[in-house]
N, C-alpha and C positions, 0 to 999 in steps of 0.2 A: 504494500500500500504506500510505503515509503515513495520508491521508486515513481509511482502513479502521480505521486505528490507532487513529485518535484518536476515530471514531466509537462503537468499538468498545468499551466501557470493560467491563471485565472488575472481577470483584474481586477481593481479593489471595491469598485460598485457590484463585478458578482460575486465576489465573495460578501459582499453586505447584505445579498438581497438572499443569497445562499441562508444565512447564518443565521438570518430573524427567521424563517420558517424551518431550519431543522430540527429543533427541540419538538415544534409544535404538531409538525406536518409528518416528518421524516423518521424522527427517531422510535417513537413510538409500534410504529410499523415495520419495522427492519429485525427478521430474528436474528439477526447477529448487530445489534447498536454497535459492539464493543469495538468493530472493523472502522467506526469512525475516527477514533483515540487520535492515527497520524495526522489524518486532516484538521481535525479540530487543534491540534499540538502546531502543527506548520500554521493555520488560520495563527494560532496564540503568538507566535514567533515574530508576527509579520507587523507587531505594536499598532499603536493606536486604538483607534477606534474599535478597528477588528478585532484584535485582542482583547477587548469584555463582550464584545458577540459572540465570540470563541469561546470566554468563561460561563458562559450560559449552557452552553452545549457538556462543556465538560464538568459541568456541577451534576447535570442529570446522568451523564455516562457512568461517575464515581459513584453517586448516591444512591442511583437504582438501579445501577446495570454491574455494579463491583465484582470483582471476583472475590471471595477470600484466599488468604492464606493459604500458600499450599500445605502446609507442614502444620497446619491447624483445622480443628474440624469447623464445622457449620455453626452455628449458633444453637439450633435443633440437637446437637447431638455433642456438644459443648458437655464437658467434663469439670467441675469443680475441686476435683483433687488433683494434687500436683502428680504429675506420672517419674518423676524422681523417687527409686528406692534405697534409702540412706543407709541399709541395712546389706544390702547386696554388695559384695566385693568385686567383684568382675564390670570393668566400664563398659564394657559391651551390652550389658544386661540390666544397669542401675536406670538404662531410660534417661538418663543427661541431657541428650540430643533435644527429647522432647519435653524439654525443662525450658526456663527461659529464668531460673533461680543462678546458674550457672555464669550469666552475664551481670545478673548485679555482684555477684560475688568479685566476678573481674574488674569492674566499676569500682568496687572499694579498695581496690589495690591500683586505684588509678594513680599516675605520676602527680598529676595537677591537684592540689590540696581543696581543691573547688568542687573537682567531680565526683571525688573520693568520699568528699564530705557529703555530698546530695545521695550517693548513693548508700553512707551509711545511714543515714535517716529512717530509712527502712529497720534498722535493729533496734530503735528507739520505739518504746512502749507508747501506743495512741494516749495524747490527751485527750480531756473532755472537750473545749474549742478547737475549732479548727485554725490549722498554718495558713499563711498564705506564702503558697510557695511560686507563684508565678514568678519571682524573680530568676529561682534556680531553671524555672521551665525555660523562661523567654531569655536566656543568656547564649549569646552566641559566642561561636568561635574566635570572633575579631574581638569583641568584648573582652574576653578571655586574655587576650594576646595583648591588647591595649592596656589592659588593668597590669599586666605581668610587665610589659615596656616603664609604664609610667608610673613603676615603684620605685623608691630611693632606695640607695642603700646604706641599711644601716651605719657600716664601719667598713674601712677599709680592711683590705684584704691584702697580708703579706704575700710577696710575691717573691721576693728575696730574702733572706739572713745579713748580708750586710748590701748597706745602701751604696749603689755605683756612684763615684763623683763622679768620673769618664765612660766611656759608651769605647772598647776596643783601642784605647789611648798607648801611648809607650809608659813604659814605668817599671818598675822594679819587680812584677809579679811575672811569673811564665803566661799567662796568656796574653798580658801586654806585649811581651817580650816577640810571642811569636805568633801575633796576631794585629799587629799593629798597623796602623793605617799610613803612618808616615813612615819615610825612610831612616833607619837608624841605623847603626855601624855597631856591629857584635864584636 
């Protein structure tokens, strides 16, 4: 459909006139909606205007026509116990895979003292009000990286035992002696 896509170049009045009737007209009727995904993605790409005509389309493709998960069942047949057995020694056989306790566990051993810390939140016993944790939710990566940039540092940090007055100078020490920048006479 890609390829269809791109061969396909439309201009930007019929892709307009396209876009307002296919939620209403089109999609509805089509047994496979999901074949529009490309077009409506290329429509979303091409900005402007088309691009929220585009999100029209693709709010109903997600909302009604979604796939789930492959590696999770249906809602209908949705399991409420974790399929992790803590008890089982063999990883093949403890069910891990179809855990997803597995990944927070990774998360708390995260490098970043930020992520580590959101994800150990989880082993902290429910209070009676609720957090509001949208901060940790709506933190992105640049945020992250920005916050890490625009810390001070505390102290400095030795980087020698004794302080260089010269930078590879002549003088009386052997790496002066035989690293020396100017010409001297041995």
């Amino acid at each position: 459909m890609r390829i269809f896509v791109c061969i396909l170049q439309l201009p930007s009045n019929m892709y307009k006139k396209v876009l307002v009737i296919l939620h209403d007209s089109v999609l509805p009727h089509m047994s496979e909606p999901s074949l529009m995904i490309d077009f409506l993605t290329a429509a979303y790409e091409m900005g402007g205007g088309i691009s929220l005509l585009a999100l029209n389309g693709l709010f109903i493709l997600i909302h009604e026509h979604n796939l789930v998960l492959l590696h999770r069942p249906s809602e209908e047949e949705a399991t409420v116990v974790d399929p992790y057995v803590m008890e089982e020694e063999d990883p093949a056989q403890c069910g891990a895979l179809e855990s997803s306790l597995w990944e927070i566990k990774t998360l708390q051993k995260h490098h970043h003292p930020d992520v580590s810390k959101a994800a150990g939140l989880i082993n902290t016993p429910l209070v009676q009000q609720e957090e509001d944790i949208s901060k940790v939710l709506e933190t992105s990566t640049y945020q992250l990286m920005e916050r890490e940039l625009t810390q001070t540092v505390v102290k400095k940090i030795p980087l020698e035992f004794e302080t260089a007055a010269h930078f590879l100078q002549g003088g009386g020490g052997a790496l002066g002696r035989h690293f020396c920048l100017t010409f001297t006479s041995v």
